[in-house]
C-alpha positions as CSV (number, residue, x, y, z in Angstrom):
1,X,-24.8,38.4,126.0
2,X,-26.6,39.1,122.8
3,X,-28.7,36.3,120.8
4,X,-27.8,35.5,117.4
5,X,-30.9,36.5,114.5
6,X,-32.4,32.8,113.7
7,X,-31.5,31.8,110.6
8,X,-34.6,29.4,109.9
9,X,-36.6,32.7,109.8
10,X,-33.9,34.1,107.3
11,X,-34.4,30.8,104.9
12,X,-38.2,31.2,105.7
13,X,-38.8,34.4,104.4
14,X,-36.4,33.8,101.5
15,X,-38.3,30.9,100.7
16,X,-41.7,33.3,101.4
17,X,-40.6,35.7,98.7
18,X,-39.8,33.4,96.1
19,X,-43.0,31.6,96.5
20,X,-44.4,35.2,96.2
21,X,-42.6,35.9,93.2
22,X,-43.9,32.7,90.8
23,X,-46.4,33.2,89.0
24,X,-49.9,31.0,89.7
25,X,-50.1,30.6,86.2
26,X,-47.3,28.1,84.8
27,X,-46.5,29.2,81.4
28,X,-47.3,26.8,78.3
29,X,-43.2,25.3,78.4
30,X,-43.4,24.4,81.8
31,X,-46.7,22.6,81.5
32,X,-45.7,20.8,78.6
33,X,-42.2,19.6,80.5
34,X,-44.5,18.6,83.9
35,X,-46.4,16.5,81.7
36,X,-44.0,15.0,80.2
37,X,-41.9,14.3,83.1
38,X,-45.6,13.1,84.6
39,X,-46.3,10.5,81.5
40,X,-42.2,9.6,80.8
41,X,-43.8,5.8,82.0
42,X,-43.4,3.2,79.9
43,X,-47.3,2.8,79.4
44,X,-47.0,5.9,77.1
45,X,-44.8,6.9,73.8
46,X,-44.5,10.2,72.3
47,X,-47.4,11.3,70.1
48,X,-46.4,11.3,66.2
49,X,-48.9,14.3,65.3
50,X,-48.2,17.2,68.3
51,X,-44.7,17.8,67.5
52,X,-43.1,15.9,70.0
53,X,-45.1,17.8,72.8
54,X,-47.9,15.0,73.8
55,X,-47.8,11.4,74.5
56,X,-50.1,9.4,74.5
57,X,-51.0,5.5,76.0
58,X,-49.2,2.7,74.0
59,X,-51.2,0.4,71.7
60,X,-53.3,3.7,70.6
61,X,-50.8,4.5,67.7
62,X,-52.9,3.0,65.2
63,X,-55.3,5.4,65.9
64,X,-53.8,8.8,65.7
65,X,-55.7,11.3,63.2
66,X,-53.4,12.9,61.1
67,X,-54.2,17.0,61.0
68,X,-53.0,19.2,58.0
69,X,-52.8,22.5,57.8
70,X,-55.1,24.3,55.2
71,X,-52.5,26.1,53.6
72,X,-50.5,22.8,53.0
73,X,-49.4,22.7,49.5
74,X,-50.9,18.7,49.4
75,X,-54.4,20.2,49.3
76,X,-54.3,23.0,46.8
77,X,-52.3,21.3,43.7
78,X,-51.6,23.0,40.2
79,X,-53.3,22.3,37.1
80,X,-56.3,20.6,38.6
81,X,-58.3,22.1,36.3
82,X,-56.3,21.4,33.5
83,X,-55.7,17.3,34.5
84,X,-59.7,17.3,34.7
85,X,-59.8,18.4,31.8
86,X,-57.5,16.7,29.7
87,X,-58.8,13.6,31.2
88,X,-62.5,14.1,30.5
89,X,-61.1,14.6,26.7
90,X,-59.2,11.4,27.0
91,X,-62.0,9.6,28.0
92,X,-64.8,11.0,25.7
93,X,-62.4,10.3,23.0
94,X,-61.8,6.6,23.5
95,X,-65.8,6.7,23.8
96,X,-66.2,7.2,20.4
97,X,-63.7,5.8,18.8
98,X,-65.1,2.2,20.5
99,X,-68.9,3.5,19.9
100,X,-67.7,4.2,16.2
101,X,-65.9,0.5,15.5
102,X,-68.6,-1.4,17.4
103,X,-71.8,0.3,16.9
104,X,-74.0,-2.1,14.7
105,X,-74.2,-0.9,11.4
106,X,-77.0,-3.0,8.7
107,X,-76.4,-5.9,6.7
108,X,-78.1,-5.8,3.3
109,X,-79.5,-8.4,1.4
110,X,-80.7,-8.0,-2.2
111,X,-81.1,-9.9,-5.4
112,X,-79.0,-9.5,-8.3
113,X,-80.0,-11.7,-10.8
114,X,-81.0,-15.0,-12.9
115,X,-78.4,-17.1,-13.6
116,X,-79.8,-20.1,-15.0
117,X,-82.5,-22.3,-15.3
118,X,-82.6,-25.8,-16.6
119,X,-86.3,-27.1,-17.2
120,X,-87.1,-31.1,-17.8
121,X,-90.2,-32.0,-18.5
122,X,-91.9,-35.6,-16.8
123,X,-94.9,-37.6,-17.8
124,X,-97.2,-35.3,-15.4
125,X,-94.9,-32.4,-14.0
126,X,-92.0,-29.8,-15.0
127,X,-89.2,-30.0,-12.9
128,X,-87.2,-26.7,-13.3
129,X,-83.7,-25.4,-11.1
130,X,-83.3,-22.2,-11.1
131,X,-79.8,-20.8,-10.1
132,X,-80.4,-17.1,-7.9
133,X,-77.7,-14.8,-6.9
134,X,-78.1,-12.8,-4.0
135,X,-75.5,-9.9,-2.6
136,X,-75.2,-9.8,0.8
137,X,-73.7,-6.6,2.0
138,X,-71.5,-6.3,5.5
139,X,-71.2,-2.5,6.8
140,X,-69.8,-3.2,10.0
141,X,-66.1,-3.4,11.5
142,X,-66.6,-7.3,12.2
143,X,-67.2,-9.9,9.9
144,X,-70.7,-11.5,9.6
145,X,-71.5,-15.0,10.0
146,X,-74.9,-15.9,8.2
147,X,-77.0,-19.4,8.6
148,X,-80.4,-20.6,7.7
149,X,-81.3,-19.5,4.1
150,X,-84.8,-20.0,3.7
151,X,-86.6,-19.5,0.4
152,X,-89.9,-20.2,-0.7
153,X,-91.2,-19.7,-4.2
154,X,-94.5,-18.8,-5.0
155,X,-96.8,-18.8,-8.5
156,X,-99.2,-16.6,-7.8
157,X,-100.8,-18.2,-4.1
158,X,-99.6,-21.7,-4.7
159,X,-96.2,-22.6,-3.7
160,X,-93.9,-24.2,-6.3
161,X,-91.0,-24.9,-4.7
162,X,-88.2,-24.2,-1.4
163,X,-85.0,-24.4,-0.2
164,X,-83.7,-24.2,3.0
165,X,-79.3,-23.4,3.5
166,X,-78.2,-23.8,7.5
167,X,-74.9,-22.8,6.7
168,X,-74.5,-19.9,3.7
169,X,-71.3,-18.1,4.4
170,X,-69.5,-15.6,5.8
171,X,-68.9,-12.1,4.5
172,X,-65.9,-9.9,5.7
173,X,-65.7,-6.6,7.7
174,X,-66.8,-3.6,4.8
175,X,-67.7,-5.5,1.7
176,X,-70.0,-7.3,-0.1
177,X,-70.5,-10.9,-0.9
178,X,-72.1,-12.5,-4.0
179,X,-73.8,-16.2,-3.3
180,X,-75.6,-17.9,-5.7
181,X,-78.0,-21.0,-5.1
182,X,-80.3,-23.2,-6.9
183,X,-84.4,-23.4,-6.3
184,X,-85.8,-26.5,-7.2
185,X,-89.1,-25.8,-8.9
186,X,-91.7,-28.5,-9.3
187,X,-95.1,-27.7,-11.8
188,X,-97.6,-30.0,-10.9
189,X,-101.0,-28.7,-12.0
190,X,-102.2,-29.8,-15.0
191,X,-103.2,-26.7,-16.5
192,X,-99.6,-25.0,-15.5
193,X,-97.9,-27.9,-16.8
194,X,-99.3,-28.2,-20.0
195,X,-98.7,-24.7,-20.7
196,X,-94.9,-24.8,-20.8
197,X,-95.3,-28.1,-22.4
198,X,-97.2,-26.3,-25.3
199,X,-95.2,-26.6,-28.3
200,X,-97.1,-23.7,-30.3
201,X,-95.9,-21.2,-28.2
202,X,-93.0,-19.6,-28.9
203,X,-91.8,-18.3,-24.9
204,X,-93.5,-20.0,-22.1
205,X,-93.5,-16.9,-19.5
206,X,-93.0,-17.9,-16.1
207,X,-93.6,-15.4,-12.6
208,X,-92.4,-16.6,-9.4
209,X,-92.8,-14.9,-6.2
210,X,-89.4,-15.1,-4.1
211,X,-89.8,-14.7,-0.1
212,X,-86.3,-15.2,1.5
213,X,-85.4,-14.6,5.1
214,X,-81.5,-15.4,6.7
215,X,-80.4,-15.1,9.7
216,X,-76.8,-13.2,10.4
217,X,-75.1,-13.1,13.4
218,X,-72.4,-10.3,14.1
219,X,-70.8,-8.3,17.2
220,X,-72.4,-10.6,19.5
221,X,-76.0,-11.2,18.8
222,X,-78.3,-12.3,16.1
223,X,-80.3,-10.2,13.4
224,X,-83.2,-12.0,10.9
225,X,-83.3,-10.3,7.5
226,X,-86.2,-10.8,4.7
227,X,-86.2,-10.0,1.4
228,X,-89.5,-10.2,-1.6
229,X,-88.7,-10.2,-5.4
230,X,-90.3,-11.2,-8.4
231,X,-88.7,-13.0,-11.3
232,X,-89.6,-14.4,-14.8
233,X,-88.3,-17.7,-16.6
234,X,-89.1,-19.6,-19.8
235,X,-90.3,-22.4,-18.8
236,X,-90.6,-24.4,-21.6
237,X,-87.1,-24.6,-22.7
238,X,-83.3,-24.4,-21.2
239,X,-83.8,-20.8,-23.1
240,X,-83.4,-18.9,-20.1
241,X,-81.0,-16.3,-20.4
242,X,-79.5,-14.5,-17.5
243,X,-81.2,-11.2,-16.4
244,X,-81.7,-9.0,-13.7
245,X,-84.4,-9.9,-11.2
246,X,-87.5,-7.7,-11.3
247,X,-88.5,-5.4,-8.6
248,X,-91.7,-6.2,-6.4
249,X,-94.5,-4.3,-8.1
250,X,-95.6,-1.5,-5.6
């Protein structure tokens, strides 16, 4: 009686040559589904940056690099050059327009003139008040606050008389201002005195040496201006005329 072929050998070396036909190797797709089938856990989601082919351990999301490719149109954008540009204008522009408005420009001040003078004579002394005009000049874009006139006036090295002004005024942005104040003038030496006292004579010539200094404050700090001028009066009378004043002698 014959005996059957075995079958388990049969399924054996069916299951030999298939084993013999895989290749060691696994390709890319099946190592990509093996490892996801290994990490399909719960203690691991799906990476956000590897295209939905990596996972990695939960909590670690914060983490993840982003990666960009280098011919992503994010890093090479048009007109770079030109938006540099324009914005370098933009800003050198507004530069100068601020530099231009707020630069500190000079305040001026000169003399213009005698206005007056009214003389009156005492038993020992001559009392005179002289009114001075001064011009105060305001280049600037911002008006300008000025404080503490101070004026002393000399007669040759003695000192006849001063006047001190905390508050003088204020002069707007781009123009001038014209203040006038009086000097009080006191002649006490006896030899001075009796000079414009002298009735012979027909003009009693008087030169005073004028040192003036003012403080003026503008676009947020403080500047201290002086200013030297000679002028004449008569002062034996009220016969003072108004005139300019005369320049200090070089």
């Amino acid at each position: 009686m014959g005996v059957a072929p075995s079958t388990s050998n049969a399924g054996n070396g069916g299951s030999c040559q298939d084993n013999d036909q895989q290749p060691i190797i696994e390709n890319e797709d099946i190592k990509r589904r093996n490892s996801s089938r290994r990490c399909s856990s719960g203690e691991t989601v799906p990476c956000a940056t590897c295209q939905g082919t990596g996972r990695i351990r939960r909590g670690q999301e914060s983490k993840l690099v982003a990666v960009i490719s280098c011919n992503d149109q994010r890093l090479n954008p048009r007109h770079t050059k030109l938006y540099v540009a324009v914005s370098v204008g933009v800003c050198l522009l507004v530069s100068a327009v601020v530099l231009f408005f707020l630069f500190p420009r000079a305040v001026l001040l000169s003399s213009v003139a005698v206005k007056s003078s009214f003389v009156y004579f005492t038993k020992n002394n001559v009392l005179i008040n002289i009114t001075h005009v001064l011009n105060i000049t305001n280049n600037n874009f911002a008006t300008v606050q000025t404080y503490n006139l101070s004026v002393q006036a000399l007669n040759f090295d003695t000192v006849v008389g001063t006047v001190s002004i905390k508050n003088v005024t204020s002069v707007k942005p781009l123009s001038t201002t014209t203040y006038s104040f009086v000097i009080p003038i006191q002649l006490s030496d006896p030899g001075l005195s009796n000079y414009c006292k002298k009735a012979s004579l027909p003009v009693h010539i008087l030169y005073l040496h004028l040192q003036m200094s003012m403080t003026v404050y503008y676009l947020a700090h403080y500047e201290q201006l002086s200013l030297e001028t000679y002028e004449y009066i008569d002062c034996g009378s009220n016969s003072t005329i108004p005139h300019q004043v005369q320049p200090p002698p070089p």
